[in-house]
C-alpha positions in Angstrom: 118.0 88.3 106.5 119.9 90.4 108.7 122.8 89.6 110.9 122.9 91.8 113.8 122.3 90.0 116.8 118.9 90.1 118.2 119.2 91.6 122.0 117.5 90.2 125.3 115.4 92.9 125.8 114.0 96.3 124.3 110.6 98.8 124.8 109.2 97.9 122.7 108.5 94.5 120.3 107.4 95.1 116.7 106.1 91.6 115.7 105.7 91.8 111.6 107.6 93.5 109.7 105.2 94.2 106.5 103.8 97.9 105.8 102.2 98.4 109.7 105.0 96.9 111.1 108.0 99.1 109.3 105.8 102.1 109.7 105.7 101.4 113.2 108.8 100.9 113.4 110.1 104.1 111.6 108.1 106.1 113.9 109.5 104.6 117.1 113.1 105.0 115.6 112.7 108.9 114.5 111.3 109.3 118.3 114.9 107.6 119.4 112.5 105.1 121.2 114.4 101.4 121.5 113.0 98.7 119.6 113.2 95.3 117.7 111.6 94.2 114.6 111.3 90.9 113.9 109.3 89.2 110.8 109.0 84.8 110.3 109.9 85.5 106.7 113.4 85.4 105.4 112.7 88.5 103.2 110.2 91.1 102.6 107.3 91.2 100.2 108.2 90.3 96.7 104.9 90.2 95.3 102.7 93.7 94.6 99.6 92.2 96.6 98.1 95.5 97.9 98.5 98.2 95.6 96.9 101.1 96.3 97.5 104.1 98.3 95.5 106.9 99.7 95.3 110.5 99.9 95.3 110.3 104.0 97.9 107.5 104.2 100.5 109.9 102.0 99.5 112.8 104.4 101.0 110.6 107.6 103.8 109.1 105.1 104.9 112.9 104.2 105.2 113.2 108.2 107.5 110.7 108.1 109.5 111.7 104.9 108.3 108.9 102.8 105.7 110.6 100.7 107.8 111.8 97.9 109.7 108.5 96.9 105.8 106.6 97.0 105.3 109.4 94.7 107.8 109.1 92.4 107.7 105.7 92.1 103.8 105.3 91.7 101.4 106.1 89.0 98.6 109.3 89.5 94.8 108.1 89.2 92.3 110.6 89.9 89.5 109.1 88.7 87.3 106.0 89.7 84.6 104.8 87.4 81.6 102.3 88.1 80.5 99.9 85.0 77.7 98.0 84.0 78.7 96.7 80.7 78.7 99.5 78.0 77.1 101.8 80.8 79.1 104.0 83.4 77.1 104.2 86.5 79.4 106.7 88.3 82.2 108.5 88.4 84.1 109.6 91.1 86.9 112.7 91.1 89.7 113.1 93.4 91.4 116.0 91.9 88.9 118.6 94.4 89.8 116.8 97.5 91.4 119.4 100.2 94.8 117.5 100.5 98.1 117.7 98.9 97.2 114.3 97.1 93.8 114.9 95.2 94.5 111.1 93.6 94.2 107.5 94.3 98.5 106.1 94.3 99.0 103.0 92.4 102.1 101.4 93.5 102.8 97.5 94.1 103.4 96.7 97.8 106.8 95.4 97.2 107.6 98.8 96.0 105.7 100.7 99.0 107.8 98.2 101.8 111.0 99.2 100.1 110.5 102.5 100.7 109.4 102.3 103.9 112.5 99.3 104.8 115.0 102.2 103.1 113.6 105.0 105.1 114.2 102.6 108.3 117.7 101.7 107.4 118.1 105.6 107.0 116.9 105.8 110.7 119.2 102.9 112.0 116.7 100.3 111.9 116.5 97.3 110.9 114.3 93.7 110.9 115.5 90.5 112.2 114.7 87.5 109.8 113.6 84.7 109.9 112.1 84.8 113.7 108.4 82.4 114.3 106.7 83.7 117.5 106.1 81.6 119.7 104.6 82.6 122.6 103.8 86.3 124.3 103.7 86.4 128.0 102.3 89.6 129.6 103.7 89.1 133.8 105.0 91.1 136.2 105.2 94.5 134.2 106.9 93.4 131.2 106.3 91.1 128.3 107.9 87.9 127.4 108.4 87.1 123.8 109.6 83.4 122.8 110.9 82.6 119.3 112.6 80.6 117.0 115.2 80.5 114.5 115.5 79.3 111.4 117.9 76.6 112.6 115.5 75.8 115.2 117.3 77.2 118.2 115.1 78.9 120.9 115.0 82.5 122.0 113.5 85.2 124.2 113.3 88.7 124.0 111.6 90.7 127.0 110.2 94.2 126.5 107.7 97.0 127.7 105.1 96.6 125.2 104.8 94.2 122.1 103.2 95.3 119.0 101.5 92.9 116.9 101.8 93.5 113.4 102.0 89.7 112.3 98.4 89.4 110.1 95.1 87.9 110.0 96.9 84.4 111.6 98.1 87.0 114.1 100.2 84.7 116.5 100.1 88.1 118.9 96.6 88.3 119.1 95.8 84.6 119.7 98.6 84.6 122.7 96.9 88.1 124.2 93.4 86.2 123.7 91.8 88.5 121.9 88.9 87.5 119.9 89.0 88.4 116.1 84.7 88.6 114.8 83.1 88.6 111.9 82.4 86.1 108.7 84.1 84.9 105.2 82.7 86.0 102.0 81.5 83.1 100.3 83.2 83.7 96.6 87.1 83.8 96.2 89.0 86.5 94.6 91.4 86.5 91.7 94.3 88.7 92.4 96.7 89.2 89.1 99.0 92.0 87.7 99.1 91.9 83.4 100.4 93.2 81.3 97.7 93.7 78.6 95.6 96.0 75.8 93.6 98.3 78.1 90.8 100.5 76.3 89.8 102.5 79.6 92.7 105.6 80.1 95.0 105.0 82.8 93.8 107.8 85.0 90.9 106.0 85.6 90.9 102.8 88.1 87.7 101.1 86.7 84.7 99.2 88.7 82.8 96.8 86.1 79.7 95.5 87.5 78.4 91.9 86.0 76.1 88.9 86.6 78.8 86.8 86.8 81.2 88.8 89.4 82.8 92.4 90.1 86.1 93.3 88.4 88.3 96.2 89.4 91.0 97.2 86.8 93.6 99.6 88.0 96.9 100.8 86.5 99.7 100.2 87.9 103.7 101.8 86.9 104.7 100.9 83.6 106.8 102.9 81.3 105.2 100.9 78.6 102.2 101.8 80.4 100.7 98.4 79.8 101.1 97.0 83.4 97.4 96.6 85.0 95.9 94.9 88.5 93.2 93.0 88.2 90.8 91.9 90.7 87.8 90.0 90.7 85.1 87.5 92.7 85.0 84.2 91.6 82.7 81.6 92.4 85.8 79.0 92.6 88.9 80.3 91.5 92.2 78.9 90.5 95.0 78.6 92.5 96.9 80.7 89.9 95.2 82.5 87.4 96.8 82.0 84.2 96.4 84.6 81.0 93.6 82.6 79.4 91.6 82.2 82.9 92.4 86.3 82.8 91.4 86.9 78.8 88.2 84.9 79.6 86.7 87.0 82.6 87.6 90.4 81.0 86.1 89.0 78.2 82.8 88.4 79.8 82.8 91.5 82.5 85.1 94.3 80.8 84.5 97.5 78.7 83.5 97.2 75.1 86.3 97.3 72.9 89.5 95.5 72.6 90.9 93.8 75.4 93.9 91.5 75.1 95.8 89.9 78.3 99.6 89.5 76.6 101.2 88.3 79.9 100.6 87.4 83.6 103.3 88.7 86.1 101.8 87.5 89.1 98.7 85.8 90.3 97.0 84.4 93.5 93.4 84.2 94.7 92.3 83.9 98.2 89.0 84.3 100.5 87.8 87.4 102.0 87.4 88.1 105.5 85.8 90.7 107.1 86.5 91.1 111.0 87.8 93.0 113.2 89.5 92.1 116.7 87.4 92.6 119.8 90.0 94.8 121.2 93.3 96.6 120.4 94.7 96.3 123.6 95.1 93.4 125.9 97.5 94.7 128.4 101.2 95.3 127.4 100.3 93.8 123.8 98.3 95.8 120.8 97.5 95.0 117.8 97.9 96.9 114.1 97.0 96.4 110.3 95.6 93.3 109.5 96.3 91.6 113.2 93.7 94.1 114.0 90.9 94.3 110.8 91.1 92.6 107.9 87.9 93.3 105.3 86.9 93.0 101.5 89.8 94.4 99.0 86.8 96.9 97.7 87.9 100.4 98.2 91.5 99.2 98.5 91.7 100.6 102.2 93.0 97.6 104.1 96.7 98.5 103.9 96.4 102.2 104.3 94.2 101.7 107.3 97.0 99.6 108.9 100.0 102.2 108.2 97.4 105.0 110.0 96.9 102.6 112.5 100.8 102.1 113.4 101.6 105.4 113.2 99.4 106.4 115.8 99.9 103.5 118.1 103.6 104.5 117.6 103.4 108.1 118.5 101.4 107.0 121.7 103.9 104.3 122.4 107.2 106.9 122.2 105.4 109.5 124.8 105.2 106.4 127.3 108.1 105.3 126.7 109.3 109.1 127.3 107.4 109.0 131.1 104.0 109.8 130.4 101.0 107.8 131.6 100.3 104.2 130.3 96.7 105.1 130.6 97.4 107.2 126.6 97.1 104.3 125.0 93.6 103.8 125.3 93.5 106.3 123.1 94.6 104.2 120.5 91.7 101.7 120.6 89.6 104.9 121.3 90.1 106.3 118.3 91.4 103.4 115.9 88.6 100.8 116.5 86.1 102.8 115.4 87.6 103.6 112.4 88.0 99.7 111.1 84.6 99.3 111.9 83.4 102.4 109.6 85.7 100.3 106.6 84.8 96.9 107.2 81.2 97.7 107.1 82.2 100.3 104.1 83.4 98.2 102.4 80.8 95.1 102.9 77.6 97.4 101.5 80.1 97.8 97.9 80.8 94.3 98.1 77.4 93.1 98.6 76.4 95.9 96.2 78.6 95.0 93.9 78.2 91.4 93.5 74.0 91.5 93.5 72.8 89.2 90.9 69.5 89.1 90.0 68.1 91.1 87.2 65.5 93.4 89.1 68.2 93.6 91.9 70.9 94.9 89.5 68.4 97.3 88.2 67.5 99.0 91.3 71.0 99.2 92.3 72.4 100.7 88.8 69.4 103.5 88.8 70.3 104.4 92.5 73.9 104.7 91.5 73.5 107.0 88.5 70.8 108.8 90.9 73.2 109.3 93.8 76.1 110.0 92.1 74.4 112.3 90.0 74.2 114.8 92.9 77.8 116.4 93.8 77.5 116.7 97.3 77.5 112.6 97.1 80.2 112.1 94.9 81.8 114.6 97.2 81.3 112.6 99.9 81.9 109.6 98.5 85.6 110.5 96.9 86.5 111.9 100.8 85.8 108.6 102.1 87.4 106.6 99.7 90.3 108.5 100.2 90.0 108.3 104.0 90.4 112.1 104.8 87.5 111.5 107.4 90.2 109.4 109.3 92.1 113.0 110.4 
């Protein structure tokens, strides 16, 4: 929670202050633009929730002089692997991509907002905690936003332009009246980090493919080197995994060989949307990250496709706030929209690929995979859009 005193009015409004939010933020700040960040939570992220990071999302964090600490904080995997029981299906290499990052980052999300909340606090930002939107009036040139306190007492804060940042409840985006379309997935997802006996290497992040569900295994920074993420559908899942609900599912989906789950550090589940809002602009007020698109956790792409989108909208946001025309941010939805639409539906054929279940379904799909994969030019292609580099 911060102390300093939240001022009447700004340029611009950041509303959320997780990894879109503060990169937003960052970028406004290192263009000396004015702005306030405000977030309803009393403190940041403490959980790892997203964890990966890729090649294309470093790129724009090295603009921004975040890269390097991400790095050094993260594990290295180059590799991604698709199972079927004892049988790899594919594999996918990074290390030929044309970037400076020929790998997939794994880093918890606590860990990736630090660095981004240190960078700001570097800069002279800063986020004002605990603040609930409540309304966001767009009249007579500027915006309006309302909030409360923590203690209940009302506020306003007027500015040129609001970003919303605030989620897939995006309190922005329902004031603005923008729709948000699409559909839930009809299993739930277990999200847990373990600490566990893992026979696949820890350059590889692993895809098992099963009758009963998909499980992703990744690795995530250990010095033990025995902290894993784990994510899988379930039909119904607990509320909170525990290390027997985890033990069990590897059992019946992992790799042969020994796998034994010594210790859950965190676990959630939730359901899976995949939408995206109608529009990115309504006005004064835009919408970034998951305020914007939210879509299955397959690929890993959802919080990498929100820091891109912030650090564009930003960029626009600082030259019109420097005197040029209000008309260049169209650009953002221009460019941006298309983009969520390329992941959501991405990531919807792996999903639905990945979660077939009949026996002649999983057949066709398994001899396809080995098929495609087989030629280079696919994996090629495949690895580049995993890693987003089409998104330059």
């Amino acid at each position: 929670m911060t102390a300093t005193p939240l001022p009447e009015a700004t340029s611009v409004v950041i509303v959320g202050a997780g990894p879109a939010g503060l990169t937003a933020a960052i970028v406004l700040a290192e263009a000396g633009v004015d702005h306030v960040l405000i977030d309803r939570l009393s403190e940041g992220a403490n959980t790892s929730r997203a964890a990966v990071v890729h090649a294309r999302t470093l790129e724009v964090l090295d603009e921004l002089g975040i890269a390097k600490d991400l790095v050094a904080r993260g594990i290295q995997v180059p590799t991604f692997k698709v199972h079927d029981g004892p049988k790899t299906l594919a594999t996918i290499e990074f290390g030929d991509l044309p970037t400076a990052y020929p790998y997939t980052l794994m880093i918890p999300q606590d860990v990736t907002e630090q660095v981004l909340l240190d960078r700001l606090h570097q800069l002279g930002g800063t986020v004002h905690r605990p603040l609930t939107v409540e309304r966001v009036d767009d009249e007579n040139g500027r915006v309006t936003v309302g909030y409360t306190t923590a203690d209940a007492t009302t506020g306003t804060i007027t500015a040129d332009y609001v970003i919303g940042a605030d989620g897939m409840h995006s309190v922005v985006r329902a004031q603005a009246g923008i729709g948000f379309t699409g559909d839930t997935y009809p299993a739930s997802f277990v999200l847990a980090d373990v600490r566990m006996s893992w026979p696949t290497p820890r350059s590889e992040v692993s895809l098992h493919l099963s009758p009963e569900g998909v499980t992703v295994v990744a690795p995530l920074p250990d010095a033990a080197q025995e902290r894993y993420r784990v994510v899988a559908t379930v039909d119904e899942a607990p509320e909170h995994p525990t290390r027997d609900d985890i033990q069990t599912l590897l059992d019946a989906r992992g790799p042969a060989g020994e796998v034994r789950v010594d210790e859950v550090l965190w676990s959630s589940r939730f359901r899976v949307h995949h939408r995206v809002a109608d529009h990115y602009r309504a006005g004064r007020v835009l919408l970034a990250g998951d305020a914007a698109h939210v879509h299955s956790p397959a690929g890993g792409q959802g919080m990498n496709t929100g820091i891109q989108d912030a650090a564009l909208l930003a960029r626009l946001l600082a030259k019109v706030v420097a005197g040029g025309p209000d008309a260049l941010l169209d650009e953002y939805e221009t460019v941006r929209r298309p983009i969520a639409l390329d992941v959501v539906a991405f990531t919807d054929r792996m999903t639905r690929m990945a979660t077939l279940q009949s026996a002649p379904a999983r057949t066709a799909r398994n001899t396809a995979l080995r098929l495609l994969t087989g030629i280079p030019a696919v994996r090629s292609k495949l690895a580049y859009q995993l890693a987003e580099l089409a998104n330059r």
